[in-house]
N, CA, C and O atoms as a GROMACS GRO file, in nm:
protein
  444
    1UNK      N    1   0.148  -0.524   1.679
    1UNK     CA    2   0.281  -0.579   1.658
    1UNK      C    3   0.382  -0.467   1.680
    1UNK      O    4   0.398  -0.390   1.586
    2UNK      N    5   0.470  -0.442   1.817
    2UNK     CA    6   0.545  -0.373   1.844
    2UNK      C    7   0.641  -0.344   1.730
    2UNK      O    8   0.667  -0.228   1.698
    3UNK      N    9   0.699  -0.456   1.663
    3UNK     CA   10   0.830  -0.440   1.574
    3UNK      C   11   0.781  -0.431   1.448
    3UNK      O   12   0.857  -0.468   1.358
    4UNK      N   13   0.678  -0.392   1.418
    4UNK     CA   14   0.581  -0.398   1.304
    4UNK      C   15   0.608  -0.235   1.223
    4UNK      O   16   0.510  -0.164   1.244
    5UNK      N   17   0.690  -0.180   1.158
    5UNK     CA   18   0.721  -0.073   1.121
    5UNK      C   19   0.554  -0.017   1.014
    5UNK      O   20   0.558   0.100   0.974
    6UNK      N   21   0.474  -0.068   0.990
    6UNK     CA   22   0.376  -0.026   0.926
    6UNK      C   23   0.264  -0.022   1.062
    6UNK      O   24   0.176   0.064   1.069
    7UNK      N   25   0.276  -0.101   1.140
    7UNK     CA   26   0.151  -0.075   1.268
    7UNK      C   27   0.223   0.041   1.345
    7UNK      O   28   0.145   0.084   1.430
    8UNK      N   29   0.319   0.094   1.347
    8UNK     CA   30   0.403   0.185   1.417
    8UNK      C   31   0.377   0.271   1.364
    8UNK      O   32   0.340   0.364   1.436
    9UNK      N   33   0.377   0.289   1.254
    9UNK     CA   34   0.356   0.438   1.156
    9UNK      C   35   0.198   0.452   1.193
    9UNK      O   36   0.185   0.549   1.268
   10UNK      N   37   0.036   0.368   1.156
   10UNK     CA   38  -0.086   0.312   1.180
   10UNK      C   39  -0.112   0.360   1.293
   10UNK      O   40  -0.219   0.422   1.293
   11UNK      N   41  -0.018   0.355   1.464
   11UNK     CA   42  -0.029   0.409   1.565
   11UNK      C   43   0.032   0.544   1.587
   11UNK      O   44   0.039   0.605   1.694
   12UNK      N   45   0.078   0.584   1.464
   12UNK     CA   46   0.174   0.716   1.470
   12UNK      C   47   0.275   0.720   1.565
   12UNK      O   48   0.296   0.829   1.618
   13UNK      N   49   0.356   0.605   1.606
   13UNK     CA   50   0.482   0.610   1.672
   13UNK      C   51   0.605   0.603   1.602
   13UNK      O   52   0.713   0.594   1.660
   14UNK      N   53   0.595   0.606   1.501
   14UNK     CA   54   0.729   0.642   1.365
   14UNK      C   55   0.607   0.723   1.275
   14UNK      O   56   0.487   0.700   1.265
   15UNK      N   57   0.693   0.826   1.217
   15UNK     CA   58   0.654   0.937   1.152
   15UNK      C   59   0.657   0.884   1.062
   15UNK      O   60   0.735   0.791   1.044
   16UNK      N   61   0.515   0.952   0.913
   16UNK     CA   62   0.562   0.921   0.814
   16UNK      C   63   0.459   0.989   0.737
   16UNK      O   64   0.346   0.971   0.784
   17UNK      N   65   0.464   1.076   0.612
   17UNK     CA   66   0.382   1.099   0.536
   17UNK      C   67   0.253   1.059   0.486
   17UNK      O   68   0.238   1.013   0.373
   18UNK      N   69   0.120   1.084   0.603
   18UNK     CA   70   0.032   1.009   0.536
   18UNK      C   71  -0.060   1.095   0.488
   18UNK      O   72  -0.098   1.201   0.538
   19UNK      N   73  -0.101   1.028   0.364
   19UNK     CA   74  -0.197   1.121   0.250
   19UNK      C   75  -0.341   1.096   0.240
   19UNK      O   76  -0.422   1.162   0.175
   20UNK      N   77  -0.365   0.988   0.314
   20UNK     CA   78  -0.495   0.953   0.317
   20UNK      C   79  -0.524   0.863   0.394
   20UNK      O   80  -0.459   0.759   0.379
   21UNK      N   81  -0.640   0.865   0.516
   21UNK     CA   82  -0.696   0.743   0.603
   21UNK      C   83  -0.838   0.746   0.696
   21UNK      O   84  -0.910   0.825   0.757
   22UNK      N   85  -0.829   0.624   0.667
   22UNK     CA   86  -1.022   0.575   0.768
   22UNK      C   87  -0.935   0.518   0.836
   22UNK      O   88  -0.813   0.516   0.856
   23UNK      N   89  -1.070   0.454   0.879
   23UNK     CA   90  -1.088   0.343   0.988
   23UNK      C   91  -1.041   0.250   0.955
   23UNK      O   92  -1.047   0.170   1.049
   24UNK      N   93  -0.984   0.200   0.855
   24UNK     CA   94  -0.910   0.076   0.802
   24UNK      C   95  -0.783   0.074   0.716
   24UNK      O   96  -0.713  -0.026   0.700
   25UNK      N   97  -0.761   0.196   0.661
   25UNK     CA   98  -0.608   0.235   0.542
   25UNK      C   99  -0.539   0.315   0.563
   25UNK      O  100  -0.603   0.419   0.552
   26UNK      N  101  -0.457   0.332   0.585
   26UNK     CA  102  -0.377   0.480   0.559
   26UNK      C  103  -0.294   0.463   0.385
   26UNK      O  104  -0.279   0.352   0.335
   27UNK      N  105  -0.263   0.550   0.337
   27UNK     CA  106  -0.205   0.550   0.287
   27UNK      C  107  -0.080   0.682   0.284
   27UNK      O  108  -0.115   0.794   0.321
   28UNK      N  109   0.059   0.658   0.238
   28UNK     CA  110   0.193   0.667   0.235
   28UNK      C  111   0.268   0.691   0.126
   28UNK      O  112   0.261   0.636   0.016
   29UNK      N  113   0.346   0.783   0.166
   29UNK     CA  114   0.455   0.825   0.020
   29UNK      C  115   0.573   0.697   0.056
   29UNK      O  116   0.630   0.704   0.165
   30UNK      N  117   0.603   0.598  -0.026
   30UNK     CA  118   0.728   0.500  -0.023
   30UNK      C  119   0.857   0.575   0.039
   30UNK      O  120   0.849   0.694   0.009
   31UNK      N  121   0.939   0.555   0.092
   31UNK     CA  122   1.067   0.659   0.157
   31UNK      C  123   1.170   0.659   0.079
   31UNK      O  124   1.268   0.732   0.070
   32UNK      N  125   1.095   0.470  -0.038
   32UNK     CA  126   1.218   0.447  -0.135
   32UNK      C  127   1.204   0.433  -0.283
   32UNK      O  128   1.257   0.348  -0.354
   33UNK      N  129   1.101   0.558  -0.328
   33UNK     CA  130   1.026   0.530  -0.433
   33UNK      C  131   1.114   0.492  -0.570
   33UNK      O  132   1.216   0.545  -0.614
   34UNK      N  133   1.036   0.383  -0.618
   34UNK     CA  134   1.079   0.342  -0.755
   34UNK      C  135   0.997   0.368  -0.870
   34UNK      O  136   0.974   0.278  -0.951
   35UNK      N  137   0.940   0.513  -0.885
   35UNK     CA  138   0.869   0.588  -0.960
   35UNK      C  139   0.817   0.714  -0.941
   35UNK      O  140   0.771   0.724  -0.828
   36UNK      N  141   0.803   0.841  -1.025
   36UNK     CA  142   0.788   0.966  -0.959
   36UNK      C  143   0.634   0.956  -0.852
   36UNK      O  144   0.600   1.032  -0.762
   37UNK      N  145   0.576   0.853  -0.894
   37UNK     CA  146   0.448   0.856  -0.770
   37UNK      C  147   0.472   0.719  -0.692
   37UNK      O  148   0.496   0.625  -0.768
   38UNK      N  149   0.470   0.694  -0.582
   38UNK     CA  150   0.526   0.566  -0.539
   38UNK      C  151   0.432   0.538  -0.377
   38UNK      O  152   0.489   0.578  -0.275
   39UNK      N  153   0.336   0.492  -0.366
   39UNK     CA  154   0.249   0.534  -0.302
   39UNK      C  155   0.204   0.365  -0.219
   39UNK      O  156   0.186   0.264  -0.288
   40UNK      N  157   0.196   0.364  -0.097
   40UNK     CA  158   0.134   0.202  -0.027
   40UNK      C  159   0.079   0.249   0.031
   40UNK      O  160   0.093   0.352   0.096
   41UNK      N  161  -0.051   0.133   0.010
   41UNK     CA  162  -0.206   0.145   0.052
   41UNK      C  163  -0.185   0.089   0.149
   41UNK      O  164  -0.156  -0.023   0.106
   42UNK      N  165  -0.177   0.083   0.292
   42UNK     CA  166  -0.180   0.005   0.388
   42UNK      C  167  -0.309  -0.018   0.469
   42UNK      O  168  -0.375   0.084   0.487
   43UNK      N  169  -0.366  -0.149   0.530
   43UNK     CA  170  -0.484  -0.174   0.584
   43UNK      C  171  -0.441  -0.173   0.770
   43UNK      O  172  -0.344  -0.228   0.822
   44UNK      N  173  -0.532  -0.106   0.828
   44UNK     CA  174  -0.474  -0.137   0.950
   44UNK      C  175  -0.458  -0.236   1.007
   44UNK      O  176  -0.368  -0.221   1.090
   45UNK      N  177  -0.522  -0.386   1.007
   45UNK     CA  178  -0.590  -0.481   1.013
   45UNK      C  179  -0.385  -0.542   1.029
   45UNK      O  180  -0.309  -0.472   0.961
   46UNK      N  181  -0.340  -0.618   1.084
   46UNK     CA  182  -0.210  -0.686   1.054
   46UNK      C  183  -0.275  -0.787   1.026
   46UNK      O  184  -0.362  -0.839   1.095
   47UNK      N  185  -0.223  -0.832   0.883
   47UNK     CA  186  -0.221  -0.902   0.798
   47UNK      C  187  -0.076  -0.934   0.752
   47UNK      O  188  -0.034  -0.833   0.694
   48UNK      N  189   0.010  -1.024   0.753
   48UNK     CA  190   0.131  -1.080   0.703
   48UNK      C  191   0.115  -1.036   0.526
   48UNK      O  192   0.194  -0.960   0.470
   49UNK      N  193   0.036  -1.081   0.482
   49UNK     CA  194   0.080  -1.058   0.333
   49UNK      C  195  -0.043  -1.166   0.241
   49UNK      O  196  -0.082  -1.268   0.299
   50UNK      N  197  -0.088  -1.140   0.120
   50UNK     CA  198  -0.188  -1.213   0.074
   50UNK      C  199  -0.224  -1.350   0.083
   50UNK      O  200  -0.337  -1.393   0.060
   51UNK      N  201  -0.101  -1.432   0.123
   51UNK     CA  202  -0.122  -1.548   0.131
   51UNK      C  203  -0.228  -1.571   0.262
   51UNK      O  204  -0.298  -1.671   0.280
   52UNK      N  205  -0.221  -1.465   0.339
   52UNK     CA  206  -0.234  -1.499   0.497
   52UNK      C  207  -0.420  -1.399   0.477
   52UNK      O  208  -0.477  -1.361   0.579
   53UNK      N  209  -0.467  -1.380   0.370
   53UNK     CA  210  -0.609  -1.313   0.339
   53UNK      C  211  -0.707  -1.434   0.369
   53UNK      O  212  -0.698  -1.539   0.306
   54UNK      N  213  -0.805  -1.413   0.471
   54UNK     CA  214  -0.894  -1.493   0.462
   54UNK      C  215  -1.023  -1.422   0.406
   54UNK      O  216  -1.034  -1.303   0.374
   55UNK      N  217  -1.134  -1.539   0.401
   55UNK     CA  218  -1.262  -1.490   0.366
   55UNK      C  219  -1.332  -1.327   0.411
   55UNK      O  220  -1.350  -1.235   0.331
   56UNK      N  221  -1.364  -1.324   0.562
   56UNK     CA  222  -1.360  -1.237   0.589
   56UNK      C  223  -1.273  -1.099   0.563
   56UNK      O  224  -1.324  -0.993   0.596
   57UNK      N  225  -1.184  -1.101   0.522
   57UNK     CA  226  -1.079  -0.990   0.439
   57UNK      C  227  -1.071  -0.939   0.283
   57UNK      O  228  -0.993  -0.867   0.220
   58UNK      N  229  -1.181  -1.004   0.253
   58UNK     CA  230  -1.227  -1.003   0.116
   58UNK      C  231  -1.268  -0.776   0.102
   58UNK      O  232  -1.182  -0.694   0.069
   59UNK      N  233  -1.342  -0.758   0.120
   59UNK     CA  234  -1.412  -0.593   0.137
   59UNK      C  235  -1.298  -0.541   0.175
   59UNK      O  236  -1.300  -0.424   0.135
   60UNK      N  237  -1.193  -0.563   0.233
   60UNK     CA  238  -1.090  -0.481   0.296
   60UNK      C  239  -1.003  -0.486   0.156
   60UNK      O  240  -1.013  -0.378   0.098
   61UNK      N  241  -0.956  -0.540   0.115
   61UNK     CA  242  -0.850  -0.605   0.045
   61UNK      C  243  -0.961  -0.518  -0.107
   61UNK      O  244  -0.915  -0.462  -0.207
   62UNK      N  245  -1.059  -0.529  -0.083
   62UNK     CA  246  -1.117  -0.470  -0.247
   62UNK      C  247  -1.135  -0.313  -0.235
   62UNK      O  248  -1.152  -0.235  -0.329
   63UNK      N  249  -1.128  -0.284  -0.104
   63UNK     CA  250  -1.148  -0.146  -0.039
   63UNK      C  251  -0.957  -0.081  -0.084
   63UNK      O  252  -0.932   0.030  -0.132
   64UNK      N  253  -0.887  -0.153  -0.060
   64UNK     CA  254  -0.733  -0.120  -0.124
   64UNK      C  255  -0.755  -0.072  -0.246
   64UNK      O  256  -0.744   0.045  -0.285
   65UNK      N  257  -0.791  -0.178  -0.312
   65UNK     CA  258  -0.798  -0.127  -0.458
   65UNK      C  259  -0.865  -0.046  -0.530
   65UNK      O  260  -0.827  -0.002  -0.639
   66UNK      N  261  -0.998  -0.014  -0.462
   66UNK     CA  262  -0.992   0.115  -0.474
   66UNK      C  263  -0.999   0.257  -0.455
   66UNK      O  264  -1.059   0.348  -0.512
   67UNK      N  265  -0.895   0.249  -0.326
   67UNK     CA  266  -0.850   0.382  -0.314
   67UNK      C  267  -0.742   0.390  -0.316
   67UNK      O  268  -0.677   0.475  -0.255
   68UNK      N  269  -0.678   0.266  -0.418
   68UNK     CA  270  -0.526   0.320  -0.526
   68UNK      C  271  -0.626   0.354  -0.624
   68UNK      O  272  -0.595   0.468  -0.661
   69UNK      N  273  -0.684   0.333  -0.659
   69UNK     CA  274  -0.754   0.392  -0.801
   69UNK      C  275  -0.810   0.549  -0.774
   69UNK      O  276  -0.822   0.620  -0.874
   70UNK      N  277  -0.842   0.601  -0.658
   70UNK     CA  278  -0.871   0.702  -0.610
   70UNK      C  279  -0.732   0.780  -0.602
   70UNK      O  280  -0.732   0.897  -0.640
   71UNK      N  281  -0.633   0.734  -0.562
   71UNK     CA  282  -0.518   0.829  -0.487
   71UNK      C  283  -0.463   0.855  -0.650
   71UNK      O  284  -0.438   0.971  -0.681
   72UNK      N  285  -0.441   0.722  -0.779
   72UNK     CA  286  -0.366   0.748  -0.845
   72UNK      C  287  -0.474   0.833  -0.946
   72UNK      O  288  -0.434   0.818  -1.062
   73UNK      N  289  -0.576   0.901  -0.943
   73UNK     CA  290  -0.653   1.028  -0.982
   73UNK      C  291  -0.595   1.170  -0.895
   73UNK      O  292  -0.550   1.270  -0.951
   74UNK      N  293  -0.605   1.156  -0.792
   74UNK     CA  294  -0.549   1.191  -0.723
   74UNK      C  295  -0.443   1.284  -0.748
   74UNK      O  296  -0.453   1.402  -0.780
   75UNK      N  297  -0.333   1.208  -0.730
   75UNK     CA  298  -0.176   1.229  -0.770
   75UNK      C  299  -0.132   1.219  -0.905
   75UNK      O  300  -0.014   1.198  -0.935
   76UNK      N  301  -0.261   1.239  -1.020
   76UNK     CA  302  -0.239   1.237  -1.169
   76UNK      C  303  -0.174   1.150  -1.258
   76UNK      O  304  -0.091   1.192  -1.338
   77UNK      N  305  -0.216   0.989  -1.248
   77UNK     CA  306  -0.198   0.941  -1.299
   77UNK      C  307  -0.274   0.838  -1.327
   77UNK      O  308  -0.234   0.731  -1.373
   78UNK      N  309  -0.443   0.880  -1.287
   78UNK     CA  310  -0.519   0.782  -1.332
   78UNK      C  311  -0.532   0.808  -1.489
   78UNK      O  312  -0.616   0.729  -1.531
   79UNK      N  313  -0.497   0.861  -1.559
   79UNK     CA  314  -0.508   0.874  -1.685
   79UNK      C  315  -0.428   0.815  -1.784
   79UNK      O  316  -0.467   0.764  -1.889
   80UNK      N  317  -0.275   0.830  -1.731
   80UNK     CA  318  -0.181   0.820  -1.831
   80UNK      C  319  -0.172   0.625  -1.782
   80UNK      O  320  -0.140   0.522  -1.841
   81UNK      N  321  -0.200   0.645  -1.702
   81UNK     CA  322  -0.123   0.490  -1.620
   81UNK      C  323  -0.041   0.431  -1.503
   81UNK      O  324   0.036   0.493  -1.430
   82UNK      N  325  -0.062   0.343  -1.500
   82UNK     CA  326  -0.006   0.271  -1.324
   82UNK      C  327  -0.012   0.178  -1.303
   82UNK      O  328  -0.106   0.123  -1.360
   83UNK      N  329   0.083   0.077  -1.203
   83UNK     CA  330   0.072  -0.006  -1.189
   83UNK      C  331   0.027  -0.047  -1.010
   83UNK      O  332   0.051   0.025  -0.913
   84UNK      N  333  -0.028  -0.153  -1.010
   84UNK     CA  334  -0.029  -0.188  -0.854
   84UNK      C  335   0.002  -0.323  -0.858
   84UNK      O  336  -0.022  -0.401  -0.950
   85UNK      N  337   0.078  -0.355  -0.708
   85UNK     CA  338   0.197  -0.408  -0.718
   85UNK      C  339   0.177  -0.474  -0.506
   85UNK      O  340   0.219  -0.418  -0.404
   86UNK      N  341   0.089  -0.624  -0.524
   86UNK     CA  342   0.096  -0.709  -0.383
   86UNK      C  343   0.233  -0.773  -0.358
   86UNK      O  344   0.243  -0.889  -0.398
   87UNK      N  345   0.334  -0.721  -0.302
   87UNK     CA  346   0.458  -0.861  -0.311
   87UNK      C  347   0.418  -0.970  -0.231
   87UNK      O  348   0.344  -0.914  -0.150
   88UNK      N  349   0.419  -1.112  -0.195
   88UNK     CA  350   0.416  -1.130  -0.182
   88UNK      C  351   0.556  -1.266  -0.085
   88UNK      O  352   0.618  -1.356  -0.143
   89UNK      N  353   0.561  -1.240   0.029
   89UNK     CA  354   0.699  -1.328   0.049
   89UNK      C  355   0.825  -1.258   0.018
   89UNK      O  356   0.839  -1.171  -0.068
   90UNK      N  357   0.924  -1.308   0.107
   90UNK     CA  358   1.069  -1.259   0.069
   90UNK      C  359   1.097  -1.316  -0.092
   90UNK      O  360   1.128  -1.241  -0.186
   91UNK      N  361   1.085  -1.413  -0.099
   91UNK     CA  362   1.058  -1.427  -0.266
   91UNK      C  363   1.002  -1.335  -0.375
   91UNK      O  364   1.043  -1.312  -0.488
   92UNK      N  365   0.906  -1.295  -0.314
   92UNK     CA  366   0.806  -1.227  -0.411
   92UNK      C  367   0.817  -1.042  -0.362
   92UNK      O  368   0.739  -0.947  -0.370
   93UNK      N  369   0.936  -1.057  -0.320
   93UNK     CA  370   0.974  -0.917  -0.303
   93UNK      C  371   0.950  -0.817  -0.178
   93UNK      O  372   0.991  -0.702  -0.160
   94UNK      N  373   0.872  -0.901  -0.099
   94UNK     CA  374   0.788  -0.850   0.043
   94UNK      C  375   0.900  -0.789   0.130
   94UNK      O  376   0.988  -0.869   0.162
   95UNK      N  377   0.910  -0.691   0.164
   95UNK     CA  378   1.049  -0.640   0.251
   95UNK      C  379   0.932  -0.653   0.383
   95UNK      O  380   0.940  -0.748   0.460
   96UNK      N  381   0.830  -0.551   0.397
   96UNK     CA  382   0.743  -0.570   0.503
   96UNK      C  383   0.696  -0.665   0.560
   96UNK      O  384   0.628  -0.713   0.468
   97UNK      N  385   0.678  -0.745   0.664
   97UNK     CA  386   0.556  -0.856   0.678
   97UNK      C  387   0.446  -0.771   0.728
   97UNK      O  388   0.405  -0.765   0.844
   98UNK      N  389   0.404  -0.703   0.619
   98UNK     CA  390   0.211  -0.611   0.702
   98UNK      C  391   0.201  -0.614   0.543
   98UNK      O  392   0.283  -0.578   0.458
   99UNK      N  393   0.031  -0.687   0.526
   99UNK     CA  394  -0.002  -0.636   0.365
   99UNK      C  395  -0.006  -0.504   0.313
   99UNK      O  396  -0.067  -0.425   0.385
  100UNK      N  397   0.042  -0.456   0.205
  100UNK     CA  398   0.043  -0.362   0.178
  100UNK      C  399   0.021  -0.368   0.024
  100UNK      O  400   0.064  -0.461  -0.044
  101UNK      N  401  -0.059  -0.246  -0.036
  101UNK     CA  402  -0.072  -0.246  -0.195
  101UNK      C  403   0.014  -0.136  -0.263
  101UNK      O  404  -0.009  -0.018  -0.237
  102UNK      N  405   0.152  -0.185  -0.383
  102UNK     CA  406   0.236  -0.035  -0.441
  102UNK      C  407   0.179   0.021  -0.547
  102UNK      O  408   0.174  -0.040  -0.654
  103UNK      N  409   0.129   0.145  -0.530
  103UNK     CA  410   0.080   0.208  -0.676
  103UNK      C  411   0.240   0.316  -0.706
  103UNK      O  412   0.314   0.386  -0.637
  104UNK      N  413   0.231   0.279  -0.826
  104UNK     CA  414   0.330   0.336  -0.814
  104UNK      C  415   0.292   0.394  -1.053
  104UNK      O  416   0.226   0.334  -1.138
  105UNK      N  417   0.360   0.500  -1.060
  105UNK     CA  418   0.337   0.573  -1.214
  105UNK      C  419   0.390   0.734  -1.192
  105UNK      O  420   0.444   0.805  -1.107
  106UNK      N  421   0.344   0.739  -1.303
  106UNK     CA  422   0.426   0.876  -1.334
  106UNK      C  423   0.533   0.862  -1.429
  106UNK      O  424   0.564   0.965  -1.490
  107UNK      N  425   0.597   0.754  -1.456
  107UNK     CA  426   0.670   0.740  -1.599
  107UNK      C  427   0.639   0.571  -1.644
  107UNK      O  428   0.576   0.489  -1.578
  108UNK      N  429   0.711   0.548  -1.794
  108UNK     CA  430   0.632   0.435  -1.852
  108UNK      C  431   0.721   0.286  -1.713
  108UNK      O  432   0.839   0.278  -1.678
  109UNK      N  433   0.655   0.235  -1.690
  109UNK     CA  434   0.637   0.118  -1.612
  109UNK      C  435   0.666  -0.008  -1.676
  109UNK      O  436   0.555  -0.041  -1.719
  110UNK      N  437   0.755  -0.108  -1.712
  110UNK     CA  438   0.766  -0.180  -1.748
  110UNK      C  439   0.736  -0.309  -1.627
  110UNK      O  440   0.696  -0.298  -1.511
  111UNK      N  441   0.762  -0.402  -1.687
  111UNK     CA  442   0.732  -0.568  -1.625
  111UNK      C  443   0.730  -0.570  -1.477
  111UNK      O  444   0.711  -0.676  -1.418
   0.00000   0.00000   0.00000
């Protein structure tokens, strides 16, 4: 997806801080973090967003979760706490259309 700002970064044609990646994730410092650790798990796979997860995407999608559980050890906050965070939809907060998972901690986290 040419206009796809997360497959652009995925192909390294927009720059961007990445902290960790296989064959299927990279993961990313947020540019607009809303917490001192603010971190998206991205799958390379274009995927619109959870609604759009099929069967087959099941291992990928569990493979996210945990290597936010890995990164937020990581970046010191598997201990104290964190949240992770699918938006889902312009409704549900989705600025991106590429699935992506927000770990985000480092201070107390509310709702």
């Amino acid at each position: 997806m040419d206009d796809c700002v997360f497959c652009n970064i995925i192909n390294k044609t927009i720059e961007a801080q990445i902290l960790f990646e296989n064959e299927r994730l990279v993961v990313i410092k947020d540019i607009l973090p809303k917490a001192p650790v603010h971190l998206l798990i991205i799958q390379k796979k274009h995927i619109l967003s959870i609604t759009h997860v099929e069967a087959q995407d099941e291992a990928l999608v569990g493979e996210m979760v945990v290597i936010a559980k890995e990164m937020a050890v990581k970046y010191g906050v598997g201990e104290t706490g964190y949240k992770l965070i699918f938006n889902v939809g312009r409704d549900g907060g989705q600025v991106i259309p590429h699935l992506h998972l927000h770990l985000m901690g480092g201070k107390q986290m509310g709702e």
